[in-house]
C-alpha positions in Angstrom: 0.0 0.0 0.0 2.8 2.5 0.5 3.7 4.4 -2.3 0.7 3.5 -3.6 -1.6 5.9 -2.8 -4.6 6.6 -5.5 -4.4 10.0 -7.5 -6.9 12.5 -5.8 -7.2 10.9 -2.3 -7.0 12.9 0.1 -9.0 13.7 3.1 -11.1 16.3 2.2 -12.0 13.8 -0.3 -13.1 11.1 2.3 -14.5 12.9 5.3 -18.3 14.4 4.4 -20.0 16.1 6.7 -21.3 15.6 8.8 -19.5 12.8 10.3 -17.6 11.3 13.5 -13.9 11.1 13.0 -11.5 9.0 15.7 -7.6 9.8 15.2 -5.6 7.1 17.4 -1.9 6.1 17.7 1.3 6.5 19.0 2.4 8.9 21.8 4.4 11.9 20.0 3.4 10.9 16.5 1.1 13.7 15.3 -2.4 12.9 16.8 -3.3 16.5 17.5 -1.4 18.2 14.1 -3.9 15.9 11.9 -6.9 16.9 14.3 -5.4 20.7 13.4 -4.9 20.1 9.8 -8.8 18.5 9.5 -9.8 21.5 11.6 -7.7 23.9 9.0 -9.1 21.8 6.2 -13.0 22.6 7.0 -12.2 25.8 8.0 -11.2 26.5 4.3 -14.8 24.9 3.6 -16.6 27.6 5.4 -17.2 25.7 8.6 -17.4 26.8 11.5 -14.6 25.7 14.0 -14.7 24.8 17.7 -12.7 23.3 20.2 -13.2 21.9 23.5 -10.4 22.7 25.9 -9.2 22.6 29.4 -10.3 26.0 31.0 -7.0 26.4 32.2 -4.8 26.2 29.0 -7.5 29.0 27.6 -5.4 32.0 27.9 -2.3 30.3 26.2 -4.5 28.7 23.5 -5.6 31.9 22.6 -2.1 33.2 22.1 -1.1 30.0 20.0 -4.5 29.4 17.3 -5.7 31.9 14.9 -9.5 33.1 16.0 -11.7 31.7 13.8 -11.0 28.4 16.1 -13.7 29.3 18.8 -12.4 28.2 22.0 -15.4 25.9 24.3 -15.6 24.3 27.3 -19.0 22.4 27.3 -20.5 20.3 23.7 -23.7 22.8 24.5 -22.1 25.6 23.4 -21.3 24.3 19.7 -24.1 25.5 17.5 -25.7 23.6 14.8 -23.6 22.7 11.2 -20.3 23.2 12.5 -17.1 21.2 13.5 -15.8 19.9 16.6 -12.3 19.2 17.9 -12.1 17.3 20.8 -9.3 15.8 22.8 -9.4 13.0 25.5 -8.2 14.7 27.9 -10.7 17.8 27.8 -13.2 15.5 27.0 -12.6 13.2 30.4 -11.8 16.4 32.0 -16.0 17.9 31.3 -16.7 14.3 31.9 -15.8 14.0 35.5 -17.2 17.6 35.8 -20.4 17.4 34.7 -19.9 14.0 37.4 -21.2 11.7 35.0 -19.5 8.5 33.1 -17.9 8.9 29.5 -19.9 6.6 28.1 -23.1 8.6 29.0 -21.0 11.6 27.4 -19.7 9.5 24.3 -23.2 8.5 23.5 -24.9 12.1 24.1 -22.8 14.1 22.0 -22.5 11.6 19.4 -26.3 11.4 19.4 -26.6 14.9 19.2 -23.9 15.4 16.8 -25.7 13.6 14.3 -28.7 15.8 14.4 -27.4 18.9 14.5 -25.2 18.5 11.6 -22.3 18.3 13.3 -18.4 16.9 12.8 -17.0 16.1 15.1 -12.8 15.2 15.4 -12.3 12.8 18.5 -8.1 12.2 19.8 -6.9 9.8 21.7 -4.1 7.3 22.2 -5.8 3.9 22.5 -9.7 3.4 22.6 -9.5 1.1 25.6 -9.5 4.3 27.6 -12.3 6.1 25.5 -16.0 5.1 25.4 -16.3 4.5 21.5 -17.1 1.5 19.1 -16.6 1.2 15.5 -20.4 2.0 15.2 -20.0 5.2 16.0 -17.8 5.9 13.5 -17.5 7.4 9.8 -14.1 7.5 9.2 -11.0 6.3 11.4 -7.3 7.7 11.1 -4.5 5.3 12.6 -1.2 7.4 13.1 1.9 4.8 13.4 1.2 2.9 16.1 3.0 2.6 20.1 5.0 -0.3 20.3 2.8 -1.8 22.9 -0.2 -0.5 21.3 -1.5 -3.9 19.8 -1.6 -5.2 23.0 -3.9 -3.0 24.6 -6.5 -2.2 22.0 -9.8 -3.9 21.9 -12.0 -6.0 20.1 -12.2 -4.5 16.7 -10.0 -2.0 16.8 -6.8 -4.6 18.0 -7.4 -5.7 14.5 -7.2 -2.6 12.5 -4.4 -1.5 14.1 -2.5 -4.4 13.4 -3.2 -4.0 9.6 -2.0 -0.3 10.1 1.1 -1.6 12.1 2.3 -3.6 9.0 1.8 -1.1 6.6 3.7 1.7 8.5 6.7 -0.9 8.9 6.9 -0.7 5.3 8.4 2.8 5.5 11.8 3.1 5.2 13.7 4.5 8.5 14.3 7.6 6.5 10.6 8.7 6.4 9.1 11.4 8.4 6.1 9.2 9.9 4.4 12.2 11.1 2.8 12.8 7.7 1.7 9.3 7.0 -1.5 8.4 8.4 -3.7 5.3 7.6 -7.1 5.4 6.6 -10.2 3.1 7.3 -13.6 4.5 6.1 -16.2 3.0 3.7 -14.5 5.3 0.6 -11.3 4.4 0.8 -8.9 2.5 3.0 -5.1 2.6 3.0 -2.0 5.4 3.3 -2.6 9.2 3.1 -0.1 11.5 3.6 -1.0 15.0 5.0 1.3 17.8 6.2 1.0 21.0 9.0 -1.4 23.0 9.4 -0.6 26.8 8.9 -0.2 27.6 12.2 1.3 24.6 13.9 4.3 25.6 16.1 6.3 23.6 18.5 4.6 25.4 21.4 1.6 24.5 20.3 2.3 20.9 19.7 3.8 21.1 23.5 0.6 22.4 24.8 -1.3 19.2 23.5 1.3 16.7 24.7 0.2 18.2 28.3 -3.0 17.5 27.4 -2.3 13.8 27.7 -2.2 13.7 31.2 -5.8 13.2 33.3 -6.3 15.9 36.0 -5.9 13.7 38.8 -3.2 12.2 37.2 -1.1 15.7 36.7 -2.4 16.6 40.4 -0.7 13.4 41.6 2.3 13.7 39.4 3.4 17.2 40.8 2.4 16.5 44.5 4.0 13.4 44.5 7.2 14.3 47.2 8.9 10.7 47.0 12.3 10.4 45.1 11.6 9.6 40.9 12.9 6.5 41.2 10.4 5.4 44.3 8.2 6.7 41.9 8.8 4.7 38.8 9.2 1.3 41.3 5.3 1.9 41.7 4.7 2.0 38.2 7.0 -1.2 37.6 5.0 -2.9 40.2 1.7 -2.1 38.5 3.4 -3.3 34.6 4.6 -6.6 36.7 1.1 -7.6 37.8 -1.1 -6.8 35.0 1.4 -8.0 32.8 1.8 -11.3 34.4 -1.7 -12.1 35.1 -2.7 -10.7 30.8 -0.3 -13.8 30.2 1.8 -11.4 28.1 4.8 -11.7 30.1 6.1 -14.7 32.8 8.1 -12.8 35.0 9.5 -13.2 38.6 9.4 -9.9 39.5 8.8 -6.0 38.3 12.7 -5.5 37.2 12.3 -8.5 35.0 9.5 -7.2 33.5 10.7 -4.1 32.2 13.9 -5.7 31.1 11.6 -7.9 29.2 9.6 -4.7 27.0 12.7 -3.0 26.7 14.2 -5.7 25.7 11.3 -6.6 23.4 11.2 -3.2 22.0 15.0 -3.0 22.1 15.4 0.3 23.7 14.5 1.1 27.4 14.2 4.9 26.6 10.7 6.4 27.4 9.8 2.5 28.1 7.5 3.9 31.1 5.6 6.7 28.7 4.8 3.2 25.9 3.9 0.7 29.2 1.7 3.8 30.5 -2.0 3.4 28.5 -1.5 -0.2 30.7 -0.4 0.7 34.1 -3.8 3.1 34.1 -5.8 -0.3 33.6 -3.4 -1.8 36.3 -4.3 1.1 38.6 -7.6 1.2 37.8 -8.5 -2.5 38.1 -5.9 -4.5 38.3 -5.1 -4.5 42.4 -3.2 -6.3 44.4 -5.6 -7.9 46.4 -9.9 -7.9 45.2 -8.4 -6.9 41.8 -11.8 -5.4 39.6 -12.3 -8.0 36.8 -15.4 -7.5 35.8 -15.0 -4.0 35.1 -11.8 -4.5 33.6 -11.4 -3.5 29.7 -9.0 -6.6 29.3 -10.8 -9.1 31.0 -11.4 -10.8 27.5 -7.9 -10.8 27.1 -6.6 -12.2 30.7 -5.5 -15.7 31.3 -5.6 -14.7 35.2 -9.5 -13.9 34.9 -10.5 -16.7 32.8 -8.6 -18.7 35.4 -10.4 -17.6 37.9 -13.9 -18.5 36.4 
């Protein structure tokens, strides 16, 4: 498929509105510049553009897009036959305010959406940790994959991802991967490449990799007074147990187990940032003692659960 890519495709081509776009992938590999260059895109259609944002990182947004990107922090406030960016993290963020559960969000604004003539541009890393199904979608854009990132999709998704996986190996190490993206949607499926939007700037693409961070998450992270390396001991605990009991690894203990991804991904730098999408789950679910099974989003997956049935 690479280097193949038919004359005339390109992604004004295969997103109509209205419709419900998901953009998945690595960490770092250009999640929010596509939502940007979609927004940009539209934009040049005469649509009107709004994001949904963190209230905090309003003042410095403001500084870093151009003003025809209206600035929102509630769904209500988008009016009818218009586009939508919307990022995990603000999107959890106005879920836990409004003190309901994303899926109850998910299914209201895309419900709504639908009605009102709407687009909207969803972002996150992995779908385990957003309340979506390939139902809900028109068209889905798969940025290069993290290296664990098979591992922890779902369902569906796990699937397509692994088709995307093989086709972005096919790039030679030369390539800037940041313009490829890969393309499922009933039109077309396969490589596209796209480039920057016209105002894209490093501090902007640093304001969105702080995005990826929960609330409580960042609140925990920047209280937390014990030494970094107390710190990362937790999270290797956490990669050791889920890990172990998914049946992905069989390790004695939490060193091991990182020595066996970075060994497996044969490079141990930012090896905490790739395991992190599971650790959450760990945290979440995966305790110690009266771990949450049920709940869990890998239960379907772990030899540990089915053990235990």
């Amino acid at each position: 498929m690479i280097g193949e890519q038919e004359e005339n495709q390109n992604l004004s081509n295969i997103i109509q509105h209205p419709s419900v776009v998901l953009i998945i992938g690595g960490r770092g590999k250009g999640k929010s510049a596509l939502g940007h260059n979609l927004i940009e895109m539209f934009h040049k259609q005469k649509l009107s553009v709004y994001m949904l944002i963190l209230p905090q990182l309003r003042k410095k947004l403001k500084e870093l897009l151009p003003k025809w990107i209206n600035l929102i922090e509630s769904i209500d406030e988008a009016p009818e036959n218009c586009l939508i960016l919307c990022d995990e993290a603000a999107l959890k963020y106005h879920a836990h305010k409004w003190q309901k559960k994303e899926t109850q969000i998910m299914e209201n604004i895309i419900s709504i959406s639908r009605h009102r003539k709407q687009t909207i541009i969803f972002i996150t890393h992995i779908t385990r940790k957003f309340s979506i199904t390939l139902l809900d979608l028109d068209v889905l854009i798969c940025k290069k994959p993290g290296f664990f990132h098979t591992l922890i999709e779902r369902g569906g998704f796990k699937k397509l991802v692994e088709e995307a996986e093989k086709e972005f190996k096919k790039l030679l190490p030369t390539e800037d991967i940041m313009k490829y993206n890969y393309v499922f949607s009933e039109k077309y499926t396969g490589i596209i490449q796209t480039g920057l939007c016209s105002y894209w700037s490093e501090d902007l693409s640093e304001a969105f990799a702080g995005l990826s961070l929960e609330e409580e998450d960042k609140d925990k992270l920047f209280v937390k007074t014990s030494p970094k390396e107390e710190y990362l001991k937790d999270k290797a605990i956490i990669a050791h147990r889920i890990a172990n009991r998914l049946g992905v690894v069989a390790t004695k203990d939490p060193d091991e187990t990182i020595k066996c991804f970075s060994d497996a991904k044969k490079d141990s730098k930012n090896i905490y940032e790739e395991l992190e999408p599971l650790i959450e789950i760990g945290k979440k679910y995966c305790h110690e003692e009266n771990p949450d099974c049920v709940n869990c989003d890998m239960n379907e997956d772990c030899e540990w659960f089915e053990s235990q049935l």
